[in-house]
N, CA, C and O atoms as CSV, one atom per row, in Angstrom:
chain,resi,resn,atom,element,x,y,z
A,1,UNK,N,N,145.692,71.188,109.884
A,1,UNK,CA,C,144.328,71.396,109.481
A,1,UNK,C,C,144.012,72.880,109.638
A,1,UNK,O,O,143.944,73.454,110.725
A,2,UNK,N,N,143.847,73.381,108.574
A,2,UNK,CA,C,142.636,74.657,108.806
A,2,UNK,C,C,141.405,75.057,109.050
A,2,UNK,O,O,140.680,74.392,108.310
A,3,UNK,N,N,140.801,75.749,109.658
A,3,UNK,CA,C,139.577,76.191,110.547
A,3,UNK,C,C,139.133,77.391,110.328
A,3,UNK,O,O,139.662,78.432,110.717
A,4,UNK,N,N,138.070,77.272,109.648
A,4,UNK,CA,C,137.707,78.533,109.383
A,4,UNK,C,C,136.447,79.042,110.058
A,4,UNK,O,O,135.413,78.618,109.541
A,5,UNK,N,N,136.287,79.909,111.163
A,5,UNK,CA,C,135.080,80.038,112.117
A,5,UNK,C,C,134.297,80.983,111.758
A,5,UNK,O,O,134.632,81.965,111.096
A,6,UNK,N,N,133.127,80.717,112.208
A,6,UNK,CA,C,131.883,81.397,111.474
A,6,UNK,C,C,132.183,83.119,111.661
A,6,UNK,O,O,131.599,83.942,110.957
A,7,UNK,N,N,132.683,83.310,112.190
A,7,UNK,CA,C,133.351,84.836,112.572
A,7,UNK,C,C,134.454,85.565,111.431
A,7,UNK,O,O,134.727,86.745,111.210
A,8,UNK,N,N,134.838,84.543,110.955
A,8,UNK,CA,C,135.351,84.776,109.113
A,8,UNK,C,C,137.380,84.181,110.140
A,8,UNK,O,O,138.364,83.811,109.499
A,9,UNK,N,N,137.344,84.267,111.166
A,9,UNK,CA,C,139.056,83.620,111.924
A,9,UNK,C,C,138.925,82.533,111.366
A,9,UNK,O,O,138.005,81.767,111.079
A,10,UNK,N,N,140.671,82.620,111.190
A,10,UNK,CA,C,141.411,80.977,110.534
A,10,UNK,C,C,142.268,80.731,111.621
A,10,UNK,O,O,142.960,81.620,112.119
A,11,UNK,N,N,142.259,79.899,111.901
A,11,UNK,CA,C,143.258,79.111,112.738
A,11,UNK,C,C,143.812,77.740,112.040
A,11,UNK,O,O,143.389,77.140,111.052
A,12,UNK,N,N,144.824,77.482,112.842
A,12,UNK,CA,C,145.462,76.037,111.684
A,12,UNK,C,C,146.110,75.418,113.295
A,12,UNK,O,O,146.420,76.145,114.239
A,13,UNK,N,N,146.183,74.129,113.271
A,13,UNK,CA,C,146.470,73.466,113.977
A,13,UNK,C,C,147.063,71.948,112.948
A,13,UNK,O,O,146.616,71.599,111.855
A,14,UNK,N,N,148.074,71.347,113.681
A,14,UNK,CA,C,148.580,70.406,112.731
A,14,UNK,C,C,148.056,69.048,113.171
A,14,UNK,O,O,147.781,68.165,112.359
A,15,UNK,N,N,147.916,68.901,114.624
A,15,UNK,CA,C,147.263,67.765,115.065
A,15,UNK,C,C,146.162,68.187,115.814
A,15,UNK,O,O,146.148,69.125,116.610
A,16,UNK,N,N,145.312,67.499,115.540
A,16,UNK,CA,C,143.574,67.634,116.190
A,16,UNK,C,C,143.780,67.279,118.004
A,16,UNK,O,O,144.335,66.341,118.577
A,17,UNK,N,N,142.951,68.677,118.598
A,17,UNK,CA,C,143.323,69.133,119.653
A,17,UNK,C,C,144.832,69.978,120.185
A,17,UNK,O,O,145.119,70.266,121.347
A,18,UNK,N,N,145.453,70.187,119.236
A,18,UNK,CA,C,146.667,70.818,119.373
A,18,UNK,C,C,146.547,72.300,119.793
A,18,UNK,O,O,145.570,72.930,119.390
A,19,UNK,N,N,147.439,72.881,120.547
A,19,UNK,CA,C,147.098,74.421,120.182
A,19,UNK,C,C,146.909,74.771,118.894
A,19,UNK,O,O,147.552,74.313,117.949
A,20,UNK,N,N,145.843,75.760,118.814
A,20,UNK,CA,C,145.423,76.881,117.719
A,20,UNK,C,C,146.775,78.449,117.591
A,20,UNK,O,O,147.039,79.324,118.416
A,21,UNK,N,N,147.257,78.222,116.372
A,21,UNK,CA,C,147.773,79.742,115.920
A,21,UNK,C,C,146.887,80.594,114.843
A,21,UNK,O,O,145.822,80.334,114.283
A,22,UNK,N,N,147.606,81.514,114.794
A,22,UNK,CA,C,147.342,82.369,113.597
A,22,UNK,C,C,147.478,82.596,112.555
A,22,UNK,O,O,148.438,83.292,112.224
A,23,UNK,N,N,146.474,82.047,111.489
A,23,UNK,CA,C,147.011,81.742,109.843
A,23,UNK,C,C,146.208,82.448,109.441
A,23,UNK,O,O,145.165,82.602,110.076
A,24,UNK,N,N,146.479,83.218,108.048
A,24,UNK,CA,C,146.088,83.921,107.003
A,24,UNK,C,C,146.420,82.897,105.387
A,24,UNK,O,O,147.394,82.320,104.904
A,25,UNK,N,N,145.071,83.110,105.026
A,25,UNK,CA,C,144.952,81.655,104.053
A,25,UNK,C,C,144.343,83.012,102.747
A,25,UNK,O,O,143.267,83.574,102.953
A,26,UNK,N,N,145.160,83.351,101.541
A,26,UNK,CA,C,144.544,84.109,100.803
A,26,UNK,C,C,144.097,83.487,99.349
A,26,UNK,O,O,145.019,83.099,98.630
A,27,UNK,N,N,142.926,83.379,98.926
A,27,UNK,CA,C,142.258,82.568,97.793
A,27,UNK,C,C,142.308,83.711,97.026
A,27,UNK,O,O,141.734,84.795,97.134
A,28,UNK,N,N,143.623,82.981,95.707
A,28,UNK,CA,C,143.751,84.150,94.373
A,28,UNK,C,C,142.716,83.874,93.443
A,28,UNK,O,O,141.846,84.683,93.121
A,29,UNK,N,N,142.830,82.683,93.009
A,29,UNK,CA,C,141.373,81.691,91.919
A,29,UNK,C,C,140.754,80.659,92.929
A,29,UNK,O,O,141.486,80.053,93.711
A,30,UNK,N,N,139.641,80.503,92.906
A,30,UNK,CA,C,138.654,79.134,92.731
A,30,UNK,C,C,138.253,78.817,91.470
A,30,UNK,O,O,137.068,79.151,91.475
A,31,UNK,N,N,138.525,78.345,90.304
A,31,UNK,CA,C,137.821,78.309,89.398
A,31,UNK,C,C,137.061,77.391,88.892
A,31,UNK,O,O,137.867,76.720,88.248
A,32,UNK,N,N,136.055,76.923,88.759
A,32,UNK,CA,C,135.359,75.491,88.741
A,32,UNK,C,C,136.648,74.924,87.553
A,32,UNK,O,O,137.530,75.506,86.921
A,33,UNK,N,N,136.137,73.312,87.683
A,33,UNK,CA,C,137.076,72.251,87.057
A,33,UNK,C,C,136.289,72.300,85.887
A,33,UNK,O,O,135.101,72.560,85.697
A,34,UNK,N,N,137.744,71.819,84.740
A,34,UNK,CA,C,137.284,71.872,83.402
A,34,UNK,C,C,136.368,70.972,83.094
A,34,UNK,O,O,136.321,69.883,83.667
A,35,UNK,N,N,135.603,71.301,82.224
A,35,UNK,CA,C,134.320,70.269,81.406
A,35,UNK,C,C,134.217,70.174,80.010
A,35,UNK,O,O,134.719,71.024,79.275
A,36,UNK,N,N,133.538,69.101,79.552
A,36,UNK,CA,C,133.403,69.607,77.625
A,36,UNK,C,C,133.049,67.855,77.462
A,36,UNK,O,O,132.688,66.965,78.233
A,37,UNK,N,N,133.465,67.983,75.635
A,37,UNK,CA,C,133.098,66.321,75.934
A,37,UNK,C,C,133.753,65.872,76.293
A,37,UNK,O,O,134.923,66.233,76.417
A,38,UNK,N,N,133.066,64.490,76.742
A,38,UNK,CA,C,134.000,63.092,77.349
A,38,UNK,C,C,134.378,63.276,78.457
A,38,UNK,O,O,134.813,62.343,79.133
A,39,UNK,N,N,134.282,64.901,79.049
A,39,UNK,CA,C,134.674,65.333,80.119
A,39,UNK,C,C,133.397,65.724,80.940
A,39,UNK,O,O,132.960,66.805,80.546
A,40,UNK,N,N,132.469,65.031,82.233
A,40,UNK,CA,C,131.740,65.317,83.152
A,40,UNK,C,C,131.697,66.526,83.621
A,40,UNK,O,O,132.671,67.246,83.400
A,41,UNK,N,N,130.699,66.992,84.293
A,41,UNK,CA,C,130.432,68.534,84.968
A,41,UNK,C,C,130.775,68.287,86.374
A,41,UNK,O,O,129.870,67.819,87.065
A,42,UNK,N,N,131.840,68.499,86.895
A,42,UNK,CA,C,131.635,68.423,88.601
A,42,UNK,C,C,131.579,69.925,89.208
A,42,UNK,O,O,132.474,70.710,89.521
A,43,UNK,N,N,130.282,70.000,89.244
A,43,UNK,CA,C,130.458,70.919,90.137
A,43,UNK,C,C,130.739,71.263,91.570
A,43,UNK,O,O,130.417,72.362,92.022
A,44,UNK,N,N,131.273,70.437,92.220
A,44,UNK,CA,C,131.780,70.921,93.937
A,44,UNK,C,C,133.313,70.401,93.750
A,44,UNK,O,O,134.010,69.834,94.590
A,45,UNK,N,N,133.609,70.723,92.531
A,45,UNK,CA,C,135.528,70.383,92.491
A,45,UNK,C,C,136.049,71.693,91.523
A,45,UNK,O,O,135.679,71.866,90.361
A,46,UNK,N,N,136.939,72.524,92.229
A,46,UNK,CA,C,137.138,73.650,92.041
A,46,UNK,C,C,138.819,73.556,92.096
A,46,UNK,O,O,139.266,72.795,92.954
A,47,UNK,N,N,139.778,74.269,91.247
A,47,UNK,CA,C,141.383,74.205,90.818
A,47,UNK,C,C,140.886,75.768,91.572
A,47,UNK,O,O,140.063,76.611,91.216
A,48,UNK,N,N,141.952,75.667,92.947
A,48,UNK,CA,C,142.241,76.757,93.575
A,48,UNK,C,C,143.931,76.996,94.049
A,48,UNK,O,O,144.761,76.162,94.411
A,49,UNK,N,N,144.030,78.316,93.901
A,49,UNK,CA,C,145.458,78.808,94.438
A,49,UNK,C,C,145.241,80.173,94.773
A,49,UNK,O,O,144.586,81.177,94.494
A,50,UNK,N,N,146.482,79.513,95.814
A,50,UNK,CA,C,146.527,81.095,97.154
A,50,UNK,C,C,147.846,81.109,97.412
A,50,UNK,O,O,148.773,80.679,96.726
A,51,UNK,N,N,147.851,81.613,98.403
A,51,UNK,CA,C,148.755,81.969,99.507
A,51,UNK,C,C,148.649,81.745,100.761
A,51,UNK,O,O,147.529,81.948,101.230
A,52,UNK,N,N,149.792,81.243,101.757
A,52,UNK,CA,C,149.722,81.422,103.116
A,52,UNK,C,C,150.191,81.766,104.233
A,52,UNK,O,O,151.379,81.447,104.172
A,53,UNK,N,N,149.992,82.219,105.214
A,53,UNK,CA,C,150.933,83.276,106.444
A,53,UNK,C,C,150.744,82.535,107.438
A,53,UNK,O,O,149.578,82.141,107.455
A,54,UNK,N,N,151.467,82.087,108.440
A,54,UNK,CA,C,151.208,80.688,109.478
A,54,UNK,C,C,152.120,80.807,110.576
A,54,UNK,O,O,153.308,80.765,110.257
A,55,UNK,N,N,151.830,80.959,111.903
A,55,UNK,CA,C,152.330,80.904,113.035
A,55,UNK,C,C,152.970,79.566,113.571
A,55,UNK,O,O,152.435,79.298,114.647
A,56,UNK,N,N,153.953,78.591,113.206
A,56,UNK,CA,C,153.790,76.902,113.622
A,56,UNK,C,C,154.357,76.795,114.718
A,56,UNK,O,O,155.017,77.789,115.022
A,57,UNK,N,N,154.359,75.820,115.569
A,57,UNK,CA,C,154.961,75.106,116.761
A,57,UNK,C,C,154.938,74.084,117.125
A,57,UNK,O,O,154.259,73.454,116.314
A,58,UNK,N,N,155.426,73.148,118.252
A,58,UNK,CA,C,155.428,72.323,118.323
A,58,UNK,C,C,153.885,71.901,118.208
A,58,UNK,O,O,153.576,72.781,117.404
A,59,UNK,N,N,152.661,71.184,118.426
A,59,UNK,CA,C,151.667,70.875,117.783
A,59,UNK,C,C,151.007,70.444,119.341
A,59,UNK,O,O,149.786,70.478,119.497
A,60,UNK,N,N,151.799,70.096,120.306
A,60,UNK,CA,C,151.512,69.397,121.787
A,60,UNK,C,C,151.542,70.423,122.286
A,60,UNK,O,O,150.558,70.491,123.022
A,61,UNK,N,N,152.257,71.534,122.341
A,61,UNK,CA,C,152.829,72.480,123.729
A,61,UNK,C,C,152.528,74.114,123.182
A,61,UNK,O,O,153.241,74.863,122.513
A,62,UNK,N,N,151.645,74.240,123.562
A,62,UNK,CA,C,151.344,75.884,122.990
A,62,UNK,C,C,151.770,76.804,123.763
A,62,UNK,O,O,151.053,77.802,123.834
A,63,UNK,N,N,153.318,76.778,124.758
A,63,UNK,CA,C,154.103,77.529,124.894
A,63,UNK,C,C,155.659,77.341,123.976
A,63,UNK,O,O,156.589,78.148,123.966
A,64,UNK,N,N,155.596,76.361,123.435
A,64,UNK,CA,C,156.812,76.206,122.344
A,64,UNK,C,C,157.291,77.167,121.591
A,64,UNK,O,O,156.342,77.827,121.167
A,65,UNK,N,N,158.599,77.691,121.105
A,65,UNK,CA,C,159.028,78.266,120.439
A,65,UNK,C,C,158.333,78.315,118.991
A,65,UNK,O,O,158.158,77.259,118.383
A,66,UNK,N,N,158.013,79.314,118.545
A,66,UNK,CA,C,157.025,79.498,117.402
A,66,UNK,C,C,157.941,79.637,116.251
A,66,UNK,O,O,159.045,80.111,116.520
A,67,UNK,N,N,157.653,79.250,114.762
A,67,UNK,CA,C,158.161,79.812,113.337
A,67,UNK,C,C,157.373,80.917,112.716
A,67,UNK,O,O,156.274,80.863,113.268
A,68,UNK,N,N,157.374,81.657,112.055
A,68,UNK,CA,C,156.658,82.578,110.879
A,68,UNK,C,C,156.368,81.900,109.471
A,68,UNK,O,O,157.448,81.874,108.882
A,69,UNK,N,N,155.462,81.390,108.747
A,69,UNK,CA,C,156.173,80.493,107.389
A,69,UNK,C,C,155.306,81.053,106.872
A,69,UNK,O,O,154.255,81.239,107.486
A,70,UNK,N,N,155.505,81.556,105.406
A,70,UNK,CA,C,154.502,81.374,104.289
A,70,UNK,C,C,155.200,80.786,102.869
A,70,UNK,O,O,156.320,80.349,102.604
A,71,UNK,N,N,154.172,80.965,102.222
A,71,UNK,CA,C,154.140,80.044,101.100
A,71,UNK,C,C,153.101,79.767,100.022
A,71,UNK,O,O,152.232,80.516,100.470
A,72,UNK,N,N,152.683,79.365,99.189
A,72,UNK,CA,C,152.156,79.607,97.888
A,72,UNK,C,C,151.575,77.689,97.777
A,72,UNK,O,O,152.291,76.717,98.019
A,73,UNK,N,N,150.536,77.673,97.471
A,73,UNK,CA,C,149.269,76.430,96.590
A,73,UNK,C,C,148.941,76.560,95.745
A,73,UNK,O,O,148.964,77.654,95.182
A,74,UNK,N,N,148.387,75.298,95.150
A,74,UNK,CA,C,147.709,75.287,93.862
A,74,UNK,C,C,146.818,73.541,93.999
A,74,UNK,O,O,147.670,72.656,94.078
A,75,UNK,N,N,145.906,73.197,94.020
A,75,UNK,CA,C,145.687,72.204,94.067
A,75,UNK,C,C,143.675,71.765,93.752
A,75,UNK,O,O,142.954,72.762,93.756
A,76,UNK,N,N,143.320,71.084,93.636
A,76,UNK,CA,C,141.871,70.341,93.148
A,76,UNK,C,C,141.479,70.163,94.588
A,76,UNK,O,O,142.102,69.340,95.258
A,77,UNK,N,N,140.130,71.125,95.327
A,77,UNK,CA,C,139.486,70.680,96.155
A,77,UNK,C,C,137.980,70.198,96.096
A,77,UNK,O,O,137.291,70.439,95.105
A,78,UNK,N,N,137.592,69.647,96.973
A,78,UNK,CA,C,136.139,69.240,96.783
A,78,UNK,C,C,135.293,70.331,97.818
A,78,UNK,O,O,135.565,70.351,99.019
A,79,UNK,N,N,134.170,71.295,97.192
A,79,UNK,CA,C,133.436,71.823,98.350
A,79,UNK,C,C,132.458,70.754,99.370
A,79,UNK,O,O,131.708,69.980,98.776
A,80,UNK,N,N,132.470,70.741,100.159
A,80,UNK,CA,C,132.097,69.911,101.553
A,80,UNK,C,C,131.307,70.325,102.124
A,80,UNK,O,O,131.591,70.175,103.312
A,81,UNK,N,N,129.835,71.098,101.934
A,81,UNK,CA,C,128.874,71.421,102.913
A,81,UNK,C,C,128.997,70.634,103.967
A,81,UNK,O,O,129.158,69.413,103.977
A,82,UNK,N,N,128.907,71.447,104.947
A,82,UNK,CA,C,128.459,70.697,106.424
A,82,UNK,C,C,126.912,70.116,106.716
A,82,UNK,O,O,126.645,69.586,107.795
């Protein structure tokens, strides 16, 4: 899961309550989802792709031997006001 704190920090954790690392999450497009006829307006569903930079470890033990990973998305999210 990613976490994004009102301070603009990302953290990612894989299981809830796990230690927190250090991720860099970079948004290339948000672009709203296609519309027209026959086709609805959604507006809080957006085709986004990025990039990502991620510290991982074991998910229990936040002295565990750490990885470096990044890697590349593309996928349909829903915006989620809190």
């Amino acid at each position: 899961m990613l976490v994004k704190e009102a301070d603009g920090t990302k953290n990612m954790t894989a299981v809830a309550g796990g230690p927190s690392r250090p991720c860099k999450v970079e948004i290339e497009a948000a672009d709203p989802a296609p519309h027209g006829p026959g086709v609805p307006e959604r507006p809080h569903v957006r085709l986004v792709r990025g990039r990502f930079e991620a510290t991982v470890g074991l998910p229990d033990d936040a002295s565990s031997p750490t990885r470096f990973i990044r890697g590349a998305f593309a996928g349909t999210f829903i915006d989620m006001p809190r």
